[in-house]
C-alpha positions as CSV (number, residue, x, y, z in Angstrom):
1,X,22.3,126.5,-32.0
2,X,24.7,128.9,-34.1
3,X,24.0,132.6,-33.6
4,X,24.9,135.1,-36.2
5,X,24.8,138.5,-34.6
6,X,25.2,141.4,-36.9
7,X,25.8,145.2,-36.8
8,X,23.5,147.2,-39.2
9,X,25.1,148.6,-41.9
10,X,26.7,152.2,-42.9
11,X,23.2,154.7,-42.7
12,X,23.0,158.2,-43.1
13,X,23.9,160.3,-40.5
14,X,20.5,161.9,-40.3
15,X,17.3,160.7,-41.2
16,X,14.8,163.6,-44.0
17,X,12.1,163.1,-40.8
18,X,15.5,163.8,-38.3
19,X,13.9,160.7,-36.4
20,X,17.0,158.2,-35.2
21,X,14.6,155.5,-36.4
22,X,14.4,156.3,-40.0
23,X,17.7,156.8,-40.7
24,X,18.1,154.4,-44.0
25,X,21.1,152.5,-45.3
26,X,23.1,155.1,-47.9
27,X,23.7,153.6,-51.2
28,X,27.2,152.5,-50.6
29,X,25.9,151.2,-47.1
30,X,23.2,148.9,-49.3
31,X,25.9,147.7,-51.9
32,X,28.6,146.9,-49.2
33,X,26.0,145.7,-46.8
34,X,25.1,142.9,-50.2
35,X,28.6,142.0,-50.6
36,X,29.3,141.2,-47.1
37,X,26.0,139.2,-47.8
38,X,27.8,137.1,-50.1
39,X,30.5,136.5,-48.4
40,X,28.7,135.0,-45.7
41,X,26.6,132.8,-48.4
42,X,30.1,131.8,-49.5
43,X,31.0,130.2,-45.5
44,X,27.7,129.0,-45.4
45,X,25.8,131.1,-43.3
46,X,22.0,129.9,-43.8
47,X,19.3,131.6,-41.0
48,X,16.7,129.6,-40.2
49,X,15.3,132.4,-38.5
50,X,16.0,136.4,-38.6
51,X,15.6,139.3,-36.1
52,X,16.1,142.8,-36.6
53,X,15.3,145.9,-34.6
54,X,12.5,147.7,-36.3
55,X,14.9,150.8,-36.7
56,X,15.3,151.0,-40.7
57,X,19.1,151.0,-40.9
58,X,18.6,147.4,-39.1
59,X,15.6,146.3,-40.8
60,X,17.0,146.9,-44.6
61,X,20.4,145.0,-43.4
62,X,18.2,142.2,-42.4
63,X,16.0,142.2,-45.2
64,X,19.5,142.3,-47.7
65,X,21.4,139.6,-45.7
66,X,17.9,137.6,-45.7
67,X,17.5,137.4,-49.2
68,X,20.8,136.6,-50.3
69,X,21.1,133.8,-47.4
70,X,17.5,132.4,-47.1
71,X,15.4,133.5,-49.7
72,X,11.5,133.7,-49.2
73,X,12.2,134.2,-45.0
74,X,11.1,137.1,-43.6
75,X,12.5,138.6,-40.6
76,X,11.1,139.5,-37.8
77,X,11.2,142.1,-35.4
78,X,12.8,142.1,-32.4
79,X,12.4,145.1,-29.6
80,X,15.3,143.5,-27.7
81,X,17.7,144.3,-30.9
82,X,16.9,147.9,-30.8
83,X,18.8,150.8,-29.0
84,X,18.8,150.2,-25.5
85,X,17.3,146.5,-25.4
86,X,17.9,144.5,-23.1
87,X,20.8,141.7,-24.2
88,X,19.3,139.1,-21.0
89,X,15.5,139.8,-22.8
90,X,17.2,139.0,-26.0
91,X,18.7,136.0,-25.0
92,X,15.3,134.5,-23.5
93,X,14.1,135.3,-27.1
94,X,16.3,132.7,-28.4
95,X,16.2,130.3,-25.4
96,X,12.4,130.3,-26.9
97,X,13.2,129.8,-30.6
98,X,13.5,125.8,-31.9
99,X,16.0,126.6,-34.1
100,X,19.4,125.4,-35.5
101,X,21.0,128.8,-36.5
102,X,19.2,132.6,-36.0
103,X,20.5,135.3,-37.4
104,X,20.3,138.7,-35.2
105,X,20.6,142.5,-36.9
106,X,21.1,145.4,-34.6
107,X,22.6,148.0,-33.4
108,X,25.7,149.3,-30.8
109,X,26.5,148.9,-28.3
110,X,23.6,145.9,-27.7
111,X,25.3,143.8,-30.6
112,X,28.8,143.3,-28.9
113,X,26.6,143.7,-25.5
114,X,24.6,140.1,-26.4
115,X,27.6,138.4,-27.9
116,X,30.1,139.8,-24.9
117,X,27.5,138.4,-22.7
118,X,26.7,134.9,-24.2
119,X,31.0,134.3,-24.7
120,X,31.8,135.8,-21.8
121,X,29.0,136.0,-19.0
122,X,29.2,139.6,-18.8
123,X,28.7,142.7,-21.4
124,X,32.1,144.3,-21.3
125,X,34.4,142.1,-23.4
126,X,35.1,145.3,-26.5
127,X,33.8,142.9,-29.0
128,X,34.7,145.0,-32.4
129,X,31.9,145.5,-34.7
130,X,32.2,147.7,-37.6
131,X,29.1,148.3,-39.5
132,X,28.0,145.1,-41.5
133,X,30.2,143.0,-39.5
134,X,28.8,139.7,-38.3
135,X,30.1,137.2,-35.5
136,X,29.2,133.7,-35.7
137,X,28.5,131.9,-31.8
138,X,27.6,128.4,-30.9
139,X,25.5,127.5,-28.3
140,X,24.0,124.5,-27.0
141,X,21.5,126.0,-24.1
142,X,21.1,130.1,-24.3
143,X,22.6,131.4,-21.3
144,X,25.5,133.6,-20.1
145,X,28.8,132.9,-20.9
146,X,27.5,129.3,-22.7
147,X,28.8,130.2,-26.2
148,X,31.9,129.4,-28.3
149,X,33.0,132.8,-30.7
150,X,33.7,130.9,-33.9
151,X,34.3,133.9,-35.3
152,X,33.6,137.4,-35.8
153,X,34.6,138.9,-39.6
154,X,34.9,142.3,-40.3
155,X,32.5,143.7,-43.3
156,X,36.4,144.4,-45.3
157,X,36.9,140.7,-45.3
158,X,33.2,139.5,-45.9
159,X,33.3,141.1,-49.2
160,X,36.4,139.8,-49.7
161,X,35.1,136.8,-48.9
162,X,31.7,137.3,-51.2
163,X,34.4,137.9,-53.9
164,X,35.9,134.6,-53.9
């Protein structure tokens, strides 16, 4: 299986409700959060299957990434990607999924917290995730410290990469 695990992209700093969960994507976070969209279209990144956390900073990221990568999928929500999921929960998530490659949007510090733990069997490996960066893992069976890091891009050089 190849994992994509991704950081949400740059959101306001305070939702209109003040609610953490409705803080949206700013319209510089949308635009960059495309680009680094294409860039991972141009490495060939193709979800069979998205998750997001239903937080809306999460969810738009997902839904952007999803339609330039796999157009007609629709994520699906996730409680494990949200603030304060549990990465182990997550991780029996995929070890239910038939899948070949699942794409995974969520938040700090769970993100690095999932990857940390599938690469290196525990959570605290400072796994650098700007916002709309993605890391790329492969794993054959979805367990602790199972995974290979093929590699983690920062959003910078995604849109770089988008750019051609």
């Amino acid at each position: 299986m190849r994992l994509y695990v991704a950081r949400h992209g740059i959101a306001e700093q305070e939702s209109r409700t003040g609610a953490d969960a409705d803080r949206a994507l700013t319209p510089a976070g949308v635009i960059k959060t495309r680009q680094a969209a294409l860039g991972l279209r141009a490495i060939g990144c193709q979800p069979e299957v998205i998750l997001s956390s239903q937080l809306r900073r999460a969810w738009q990221t997902a839904v952007i990434v999803g339609e330039e990568l796999s157009p007609g999928r629709e994520a699906e929500r996730e409680k494990s990607l949200e603030p304060g999921g549990s990465p182990d929960e997550f991780i029996a998530r995929l070890a239910q999924l038939q899948s070949r490659s699942v794409l995974a949007v969520g938040h700090l510090p769970g993100v690095a917290e999932i990857a940390s733990l599938l690469v290196c069997g525990r959570m605290d490996c400072h796994l650098l995730f700007k916002k709309a960066a993605v890391c790329c893992l492969s794993l054959g069976d979805p367990s602790a410290g199972t995974a290979a890091l093929e590699w983690l891009i920062q959003p910078g050089e995604l849109r770089a990469l988008g750019r051609g």
